[in-house]
N, C-alpha and C positions, 0 to 999 in steps of 0.2 A: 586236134592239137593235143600231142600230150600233157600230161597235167600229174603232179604230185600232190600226194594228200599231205597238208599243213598239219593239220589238229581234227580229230574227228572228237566228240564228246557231250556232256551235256551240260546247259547250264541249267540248273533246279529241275532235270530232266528232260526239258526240249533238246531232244537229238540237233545238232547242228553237224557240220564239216566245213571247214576249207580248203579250197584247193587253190595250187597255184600253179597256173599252166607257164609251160617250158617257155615257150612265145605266144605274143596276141598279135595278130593280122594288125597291119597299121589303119586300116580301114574301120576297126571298134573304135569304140569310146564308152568307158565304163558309164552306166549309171548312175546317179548321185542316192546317197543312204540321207535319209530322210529324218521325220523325228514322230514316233508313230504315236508320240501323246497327244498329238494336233490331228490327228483323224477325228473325222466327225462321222457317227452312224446317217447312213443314206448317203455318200460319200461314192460317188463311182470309182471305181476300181479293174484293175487289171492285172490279168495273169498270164506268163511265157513261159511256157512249155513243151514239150515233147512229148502229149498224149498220146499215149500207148504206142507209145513208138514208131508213129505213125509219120514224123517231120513235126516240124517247127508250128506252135500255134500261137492264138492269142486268143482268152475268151474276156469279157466284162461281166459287170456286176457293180451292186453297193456293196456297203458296209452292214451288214445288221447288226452287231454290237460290235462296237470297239473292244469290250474288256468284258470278254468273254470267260469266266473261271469253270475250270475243266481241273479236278484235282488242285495241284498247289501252282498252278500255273495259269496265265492269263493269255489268251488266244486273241486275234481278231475274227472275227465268226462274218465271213461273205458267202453271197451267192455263186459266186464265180465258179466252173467247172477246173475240177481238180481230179485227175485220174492217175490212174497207174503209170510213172515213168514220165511224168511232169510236178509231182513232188518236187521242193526243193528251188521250186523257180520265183522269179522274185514277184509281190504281189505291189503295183505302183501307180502313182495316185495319175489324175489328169496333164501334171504337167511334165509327168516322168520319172517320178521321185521314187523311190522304192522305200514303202513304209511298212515290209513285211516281207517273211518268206515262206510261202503255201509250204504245206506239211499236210494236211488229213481232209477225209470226208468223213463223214457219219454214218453207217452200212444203215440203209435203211431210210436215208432224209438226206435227198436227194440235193435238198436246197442248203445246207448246213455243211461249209467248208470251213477251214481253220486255216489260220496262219500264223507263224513266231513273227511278234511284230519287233522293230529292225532295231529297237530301242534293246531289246533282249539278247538282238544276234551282236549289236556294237559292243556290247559289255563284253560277250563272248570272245571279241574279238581283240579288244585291250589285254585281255590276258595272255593272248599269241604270244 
């Protein structure tokens, strides 16, 4: 589906974008954005993406720290598998909710992913 880019930029330095595609299939139904202060560590979780460009995936995991500080920014820090070309997808809790969006791994520590948690990407997103 095509898709235009809304705002690409950063809030306090977390790269975000939005896009808005041309049409959505009447068969979707968005996600719900969540409230990522109500994450609790040890928290199963879930990630949708398109590792390595491979098709559509889905990995799990907990939370290992909610409030993760990394520079001037605060990450949610899972075990969830996060690769090249599944960046960017949304990271969401057991009953669907999406309280993050996967951004990094750690080269080297295989267990330690990151995520902008949704509380950060909302603000981003008021100022559309």
């Amino acid at each position: 589906v095509p898709a235009q880019i809304i705002r690409c930029g950063s809030v306090d330095g977390l790269d975000i974008a939005v896009l808005q595609l041309a049409s959505v299939p009447r068969t979707c139904s968005p996600l719900k954005l969540g409230d990522s202060s109500r994450c609790r560590n040890g928290e199963r979780v879930y990630h949708i993406g398109n590792s390595l460009g491979e098709g559509l995936c889905i990995t799990s995991g907990i939370i290992s720290d909610k409030n993760r500080h990394m520079g001037n920014n605060i990450y949610i820090m899972t075990d969830v598998a996060i690769n090249p070309g599944n960046s960017g997808g949304p990271l969401i809790d057991d009953s669907g909710i999406v309280v993050g969006v996967c951004v990094a791994g750690r080269v080297g520590a295989d267990g330690m992913k990151f995520s902008i948690p949704i509380n950060e990407v909302k603000t981003f997103i008021r100022g559309l």
